[in-house]
Each structure stands twice: as structure tokens, then as C-alpha cells.
N, C-alpha and C positions, 0 to 999 in steps of 0.2 A: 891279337890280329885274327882269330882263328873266325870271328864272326864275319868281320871283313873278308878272311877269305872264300866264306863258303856264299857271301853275297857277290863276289866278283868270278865266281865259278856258276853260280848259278846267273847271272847275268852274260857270259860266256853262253851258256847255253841256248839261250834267248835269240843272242846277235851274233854267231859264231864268231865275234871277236878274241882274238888271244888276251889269255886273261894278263896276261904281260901288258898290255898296247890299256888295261882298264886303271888310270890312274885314280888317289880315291878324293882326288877334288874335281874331276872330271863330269860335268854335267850329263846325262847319261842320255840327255836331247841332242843338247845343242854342239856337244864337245864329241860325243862316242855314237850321234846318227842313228839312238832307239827312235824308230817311228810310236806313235801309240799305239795299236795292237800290241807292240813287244815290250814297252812300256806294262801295258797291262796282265802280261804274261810273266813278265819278269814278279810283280807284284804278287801274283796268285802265285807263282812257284816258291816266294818267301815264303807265306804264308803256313804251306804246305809245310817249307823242309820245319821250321820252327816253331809250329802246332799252333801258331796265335791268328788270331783275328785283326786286321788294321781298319782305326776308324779311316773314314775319307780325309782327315786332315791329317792324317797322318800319309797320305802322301808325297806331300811336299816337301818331308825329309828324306825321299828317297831321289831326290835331284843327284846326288854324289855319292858314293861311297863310303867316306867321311861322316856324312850326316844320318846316316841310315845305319851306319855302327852304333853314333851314340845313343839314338832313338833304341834301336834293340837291346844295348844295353841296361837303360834305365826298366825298359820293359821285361824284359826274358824273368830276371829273377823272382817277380811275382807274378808272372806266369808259371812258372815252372817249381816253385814252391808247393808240396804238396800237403803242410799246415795251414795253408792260407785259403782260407776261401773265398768265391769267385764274388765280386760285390753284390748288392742285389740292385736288380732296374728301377733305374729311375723313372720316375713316373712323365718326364721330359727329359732326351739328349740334353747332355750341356756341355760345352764347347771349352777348349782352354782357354780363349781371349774369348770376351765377348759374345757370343755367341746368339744368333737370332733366334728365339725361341718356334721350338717346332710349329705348325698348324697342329690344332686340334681336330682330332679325328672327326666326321660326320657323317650324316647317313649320305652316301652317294646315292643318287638318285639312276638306276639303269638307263641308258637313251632309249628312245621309242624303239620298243621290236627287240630290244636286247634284254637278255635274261641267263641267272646263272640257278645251275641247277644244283640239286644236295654233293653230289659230286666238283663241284667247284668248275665244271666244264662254262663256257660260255655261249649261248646260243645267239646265234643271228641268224631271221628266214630273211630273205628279202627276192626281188627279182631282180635279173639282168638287165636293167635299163642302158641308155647311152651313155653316160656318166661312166660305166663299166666296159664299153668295149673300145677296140682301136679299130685299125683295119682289117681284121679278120675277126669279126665274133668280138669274144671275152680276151681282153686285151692284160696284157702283164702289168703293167706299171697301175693302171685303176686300178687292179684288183689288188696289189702289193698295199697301196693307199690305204683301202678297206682294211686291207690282216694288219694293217700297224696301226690304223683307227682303233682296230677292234683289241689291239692289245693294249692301248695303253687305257682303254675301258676298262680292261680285266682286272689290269694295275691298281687303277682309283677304285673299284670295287671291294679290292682285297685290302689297298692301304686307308680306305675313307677319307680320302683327300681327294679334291679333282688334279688333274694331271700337272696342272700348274704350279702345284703347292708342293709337290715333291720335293724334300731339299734332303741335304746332310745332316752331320752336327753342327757344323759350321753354320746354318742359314742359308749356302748355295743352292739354286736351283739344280737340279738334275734333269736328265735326260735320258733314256732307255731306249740308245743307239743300238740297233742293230748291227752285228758284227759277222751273221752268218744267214743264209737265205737257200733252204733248198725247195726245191719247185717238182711235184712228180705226176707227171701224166701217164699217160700208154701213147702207141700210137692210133690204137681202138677207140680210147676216148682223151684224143688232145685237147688242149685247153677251147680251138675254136670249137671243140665240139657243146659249148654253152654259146649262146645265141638268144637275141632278144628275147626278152617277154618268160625266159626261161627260169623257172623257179630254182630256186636257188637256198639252201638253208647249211650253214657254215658253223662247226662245233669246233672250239677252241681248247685246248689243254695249257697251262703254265705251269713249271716247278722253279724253286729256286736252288741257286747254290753259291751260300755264304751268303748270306742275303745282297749279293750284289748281281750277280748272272743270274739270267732266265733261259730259260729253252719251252718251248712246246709245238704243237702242231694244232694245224689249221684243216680241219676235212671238208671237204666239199660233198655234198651229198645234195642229191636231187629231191626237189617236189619237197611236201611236208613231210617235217620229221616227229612222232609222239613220245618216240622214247629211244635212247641212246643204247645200244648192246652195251654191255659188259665190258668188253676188253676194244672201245674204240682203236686201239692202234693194230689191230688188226682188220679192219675195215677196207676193202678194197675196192676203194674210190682215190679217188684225185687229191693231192692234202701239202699244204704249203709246211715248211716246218722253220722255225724263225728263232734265233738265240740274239742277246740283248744283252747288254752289258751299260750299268748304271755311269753316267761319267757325268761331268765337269768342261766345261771353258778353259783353260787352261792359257792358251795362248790366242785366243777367236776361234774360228775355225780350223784352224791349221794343230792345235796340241789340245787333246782332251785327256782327262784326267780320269781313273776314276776314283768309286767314290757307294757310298753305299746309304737307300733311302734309313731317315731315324725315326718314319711315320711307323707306332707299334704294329699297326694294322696289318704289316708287309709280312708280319711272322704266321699269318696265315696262310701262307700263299707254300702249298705244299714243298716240304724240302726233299730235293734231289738227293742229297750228300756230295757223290763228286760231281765235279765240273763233267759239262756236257763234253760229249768225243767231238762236237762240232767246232772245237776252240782246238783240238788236234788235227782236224782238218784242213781248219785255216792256218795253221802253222804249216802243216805239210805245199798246201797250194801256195803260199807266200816263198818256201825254196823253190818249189819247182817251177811257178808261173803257171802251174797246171792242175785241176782234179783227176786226169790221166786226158794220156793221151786218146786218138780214135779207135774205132772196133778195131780187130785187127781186118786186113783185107780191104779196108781202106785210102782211097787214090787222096794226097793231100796235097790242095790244088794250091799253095801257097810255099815252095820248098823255105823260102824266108818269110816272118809274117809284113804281113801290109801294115805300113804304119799311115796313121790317119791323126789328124788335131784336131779337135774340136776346143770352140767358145763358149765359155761358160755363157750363157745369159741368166742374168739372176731373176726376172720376172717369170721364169719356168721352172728354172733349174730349183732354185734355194725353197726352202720354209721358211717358217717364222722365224725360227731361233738365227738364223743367216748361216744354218749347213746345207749341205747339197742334200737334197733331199732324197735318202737310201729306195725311196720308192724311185726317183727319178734318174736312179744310175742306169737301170735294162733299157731306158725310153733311151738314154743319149747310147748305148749301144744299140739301140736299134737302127739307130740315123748315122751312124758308122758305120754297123753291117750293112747297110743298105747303101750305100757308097762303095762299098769292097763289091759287093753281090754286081753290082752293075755296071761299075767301069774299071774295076783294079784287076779281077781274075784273069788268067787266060781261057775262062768259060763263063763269058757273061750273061745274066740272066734279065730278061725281061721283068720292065716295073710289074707288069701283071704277073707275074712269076712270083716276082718279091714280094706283092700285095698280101699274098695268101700264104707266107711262112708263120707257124702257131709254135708254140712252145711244147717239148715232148719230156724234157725233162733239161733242168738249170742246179749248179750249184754255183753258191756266189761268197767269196769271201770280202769283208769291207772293211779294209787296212786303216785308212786312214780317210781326210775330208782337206776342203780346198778352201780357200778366200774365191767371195764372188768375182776378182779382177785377175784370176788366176787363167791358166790354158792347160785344156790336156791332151796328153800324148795316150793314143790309141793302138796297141798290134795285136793283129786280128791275126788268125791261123784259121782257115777252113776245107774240112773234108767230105770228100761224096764216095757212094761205095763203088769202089772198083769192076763190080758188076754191070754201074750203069753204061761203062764206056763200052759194052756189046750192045751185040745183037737183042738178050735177055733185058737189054737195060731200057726196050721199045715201053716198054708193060712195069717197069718197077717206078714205086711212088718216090718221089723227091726227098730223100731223106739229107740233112745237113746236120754237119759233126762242127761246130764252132767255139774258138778260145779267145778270151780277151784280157789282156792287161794294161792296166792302165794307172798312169803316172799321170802326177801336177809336175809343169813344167816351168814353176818359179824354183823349185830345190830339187826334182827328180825324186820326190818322193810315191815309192808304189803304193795308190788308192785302191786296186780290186784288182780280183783274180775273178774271173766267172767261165765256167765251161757249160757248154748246153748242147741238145739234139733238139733239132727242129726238123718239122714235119713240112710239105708244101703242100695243103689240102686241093683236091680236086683236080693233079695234073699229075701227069705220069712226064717220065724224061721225053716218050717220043710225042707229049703235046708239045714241046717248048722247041727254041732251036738253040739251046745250050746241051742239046743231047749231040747234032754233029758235030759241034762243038768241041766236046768233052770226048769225043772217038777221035778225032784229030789231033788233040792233043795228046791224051794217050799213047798213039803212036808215034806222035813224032820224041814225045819222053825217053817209050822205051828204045828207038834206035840207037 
């Protein structure tokens, strides 16, 4: 039992379920309410406590308790055998039933303008056209589109398969979902501060870890770039940062698995060692509903948040594969904050107000995914700095502190946690009249 019990202690810690309440034929979805995130954290923390490696079909013995005994069972002992040594690679994954044989590696061909340098960085120049902006400038969701174009470029580069051919041992297709999204601007140079025709050249980094998680970042840098500094993550410009975790179908949409590419090629793709801190992020954001709360000194104009539903449409919302498309989650919070912003607050703000909010800085964690016939439940929390509700607040720029969580409303499962600051370019409080606004109510708060 003693295996069993450090898998239902380590599962405990996952779901803070009493490891009492974790029985060992208990489906660990459908019976004890693991979302996938915690599914896949539950996975990597085996992993860890038991020193071994899990191919992707392995799994599907970890449905129960029970089956994820015997599985480690048969395995531990010639893992941990120190006469025995480690088999040598096959020149093709091969699967226990059947098994689709891998694609063979090929030269991926770069797409036009894309290039990878001796450093394994990825370059993209290009410019800011339409395609890339929303209503203010350089829009969040195109450009999200781009950095996940461009990673899974990086992918086929490094595994010689085009992105399609990505699979398991098994034969299964995969997919290198994004699980973590952070976004960093200034207020000096917010995102609308790129604008048409504006040249534009984007440096990408990847590392892996375990070969199934990625992390890297995305830098934004102006005009033509010849040659890359030394130590790009110290570069201080604008730079997205994106973590990816390889999964599986599992149930449609609604359960992904994951799952690890068997293309050789992928062992290129520089290794990390541990797991990125952004997978501890999102565990901390999935308890709290929060990446923190506002600065301090902050008026938070929502004491309950606003709750809002939105409809899926799947002609916008979905991709190909039929998941919501993780570029198109900040676009449907856009069209919720923008609903709160203009008739829920007790400071409501002009659409020309709204027009011109830019992104200052976003962290986003993405729980889970929906069925296209699915609804989601939206609560918004937003804050402005307590400053603005003076006299001083005539001359301060429109700064906004906003949180979102969001559930599918077929099982109450939480899809994202995101926290952002947003900038209002080109208005101060006393052009708008959510400045008397926001002094009226102030007052009548603190009476």
C-alpha cells in the first residue's frame, strides 16, 4: 500500500481533497472533480517523487488509484535497479498495442521572414499591419495568434515534423496548449504604443522540461535587429512569456491529457531541468482566483465582482482542433470588460473611454477548455487609484487594476484566472465624466 499511499497523498495535494474522501477505484475526473491542470500536475508531481519518466500512454493508468499502483509496480523495480541498465533508443517509439509509427523527421522548411539563429532563438521581423491591431493600436489577441504561430514554428523546427505530425507513442496527435501567458509592458511604452506601418522584429527563446513542458519568451524590439545581445532576458523592451504543456483529446474539449512528443528531434530543444515557476503560478492563481490583488491605495469599484455570461460562438471563438482558442480568451474578456466598464460600475465610463484601454501588464492562467455549445460565467473585479477620486485626480492618466475568472457553465468548471493593468491612452480622469463620478461616489462610500 505504501505506493498507493504516497499517490493519494500526492494527489491530496493537487486537489486539497482529504486523502480519506480519495478511494482507489475512484476516477480521479469524473468521481474526485481533478480538472486537467491538476490532472497534470498531479502527473509531474509523480514523476518527481519516483524519479521515473511516464510515456504518454501511460497515462491512462492513472484514471484510479488502483491502476496507477499496478502500473508503478511493474515499473519502479527496473527503474530503480542499479545493475540494470537504461535500454538504449530506439530508432522509432514503439507503443504497447499497436502502435502508429512515428513520422520521420524532415527538413522543415522556415516560413518566409522566419529564421533561427546558432543560439536556437527564433527570429521574426515583420510590421504592424491590420491584421495585428484592434481598437487601439497593437491589439492583444492578434498578437497572442502571432507568439503561438510563432511557437509552434519553433516546435517543427526543433522536432522536423510540421506541427501536424506531432504525436506520441501511441500514434495520437498532440497539441502544445498553453497553460500560462504573461504579457509586460510599462506605462512609457504600453502595447498601443506600436501602431501601423511600425516595424516590428520579435526574438523567441524555448527550453523544455521532461520533454513535455515548454517555457520561453517572446521580445518585442523595434525597427531592424542585426544581432541579438548576449544575455536577451535582460533586454528591456516589451516581451510576452508563454509556457505549453503537450496534451491529448481525452474527452473533446472538455479533458486533455497529457502526453509527450516521440519525434527525436524534440531532444534538441534545450533542456530546462525543472519545471518552469509558471506552473507554480498557476496553481497559486487557481486557489486564490487571483495573481494578487490591486496596488495598495487603491479604490476597488466593484466591493462583489460583476458577474457577466457570455456565448460561446464557435466561428470566432474555436480553432481548428474545436478548443477555444487560448489566443481568443483576452478577446472574450475584452467584450465583458467592456460591458462592466460601461453599464455595471457605479463609475461608468464612456465607449470613447473604453476605445482607448491598452494592455500594461497581463498574467493569465488556462485551467481548463469548453465544448463549442457550452456558456461562460464571467466575474470581473475592478480597480482605480484612489487618488483619482480628488482634486489631484483632474491630471492623473486612467490607470485600471482588473481580475477575471472564468467558468463553463455546463459542470462549473474554472477555465482562467487572468489579472491585468491597463492604461487609458490619451485621457486623463478630468477629460472623461467618470471623474465626477468616481468623487461622488467616493463619498458617499466613505460616509
Amino acid at each position: 500500500m505504501m505506493i498507493e499511499d504516497t499517490l493519494r497523498r500526492l494527489f491530496s495535494q493537487v486537489t486539497q481533497l482529504p486523502e480519506a474522501k480519495i478511494k482507489s477505484t475512484a476516477h480521479v475526473m469524473d468521481d474526485l472533480g481533478a480538472d486537467s491542470l491538476q490532472f497534470l500536475d498531479y502527473i509531474a508531481r509523480v514523476e518527481k517523487e519516483f524519479g521515473i519518466t511516464l510515456k504518454g500512454s501511460d497515462s491512462d493508468h492513472f484514471a484510479t488509484m488502483k491502476k496507477a499502483t499496478a502500473l508503478l509496480e511493474k515499473r519502479l523495480p527496473q527503474t530503480l535497479a542499479p545493475s540494470t541498465p537504461p535500454p538504449l533508443p530506439a530508432t522509432a517509439p514503439v507503443a504497447a498495442a499497436s502502435p502508429a509509427p512515428a513520422p520521420a523527421a524532415v527538413s522543415v522548411p522556415a516560413r518566409q521572414g522566419v529564421w533561427l539563429d546558432e543560439q536556437g532563438y527564433l527570429h521574426y521581423p515583420t510590421e504592424v499591419g491590420m491584421p495585428l491591431t484592434g481598437r487601439n493600436n497593437l491589439g492583444e489577441s492578434p498578437l497572442l495568434k502571432m507568439i503561438g504561430d510563432l511557437r509552434w514554428q519553433h516546435i517543427s523546427l526543433f522536432s522536423g515534423v510540421p506541427s501536424r505530425l506531432l504525436t506520441d507513442d501511441t500514434g495520437e496527435r498532440l497539441y502544445a496548449t498553453f497553460f500560462y501567458v504573461e504579457i509586460n509592458f510599462s506605462e512609457h511604452v504600453p502595447m498601443a504604443a506600436f501602431g501601423e506601418n511600425d516595424q516590428l522584429h520579435i526574438v523567441s527563446s524555448i527550453q523544455s522540461s521532461g520533454g513535455s513542458v515548454l517555457d520561453g519568451y517572446h521580445w518585442l524590439l523595434r525597427g531592424p535587429v542585426t544581432e541579438l545581445p548576449q544575455e536577451p532576458s535582460r533586454l528591456n523592451v516589451p516581451y510576452f512569456r508563454t509556457s505549453n504543456i503537450f496534451v491529448k483529446m481525452l474527452q473533446g474539449a472538455q479533458w486533455l491529457k497529457k502526453s509527450k512528443p516521440c519525434q527525436p528531434g524534440m531532444a534538441k530543444i534545450p533542456e530546462a531541468g525543472a519545471p518552469p515557476d509558471s506552473a507554480d503560478f498557476c496553481r497559486v492563481a487557481d486557489q486564490d482566483n487571483t495573481f494578487g490583488g490591486p496596488p495598495p491605495g487603491w479604490l476597488v469599484l466593484t466591493p462583489a465582482p460583476v458577474e457577466v455570461f457570455y456565448d460561446i460562438v464557435p466561428d470566432r471563438d474555436l480553432n481548428g482542433a474545436g478548443l477555444l482558442y487560448f489566443a481568443n480568451y483576452p478577446q472574450i474578456l475584452d467584450i465583458v470588460e467592456r460591458q462592466v466598464l460601461e453599464t455595471k460600475l457605479p463609475v461608468p465610463f464612456e465607449t470613447e473611454v473604453v476605445d482607448q484601454r491598452t494592455v500594461v501588464r497581463r498574467q493569465t492562467a488556462y485551467l481548463s477548455n469548453a465544448n463549442q455549445s457550452d456558456r461562460l460565467r464571467v466575474q470581473v473585479t475592478v480597480a482605480v487609484e484612489e487618488a483619482a477620486a480628488t482634486e489631484a485626480g483632474l491630471n492623473l492618466p486612467i490607470r485600471l487594476w482588473l481580475n477575471f475568472v472564468m467558468w463553463r457553465c455546463s459542470d462549473d468548471r474554472k477555465m482562467m484566472v487572468s489579472t491585468v493593468r491597463k492604461l487609458i491612452t490619451g485621457r486623463t480622469w478630468g477629460q472623461t465624466s467618470a471623474w465626477q463620478a468616481l468623487k461622488s461616489w467616493k463619498q458617499s462610500a466613505s460616509a
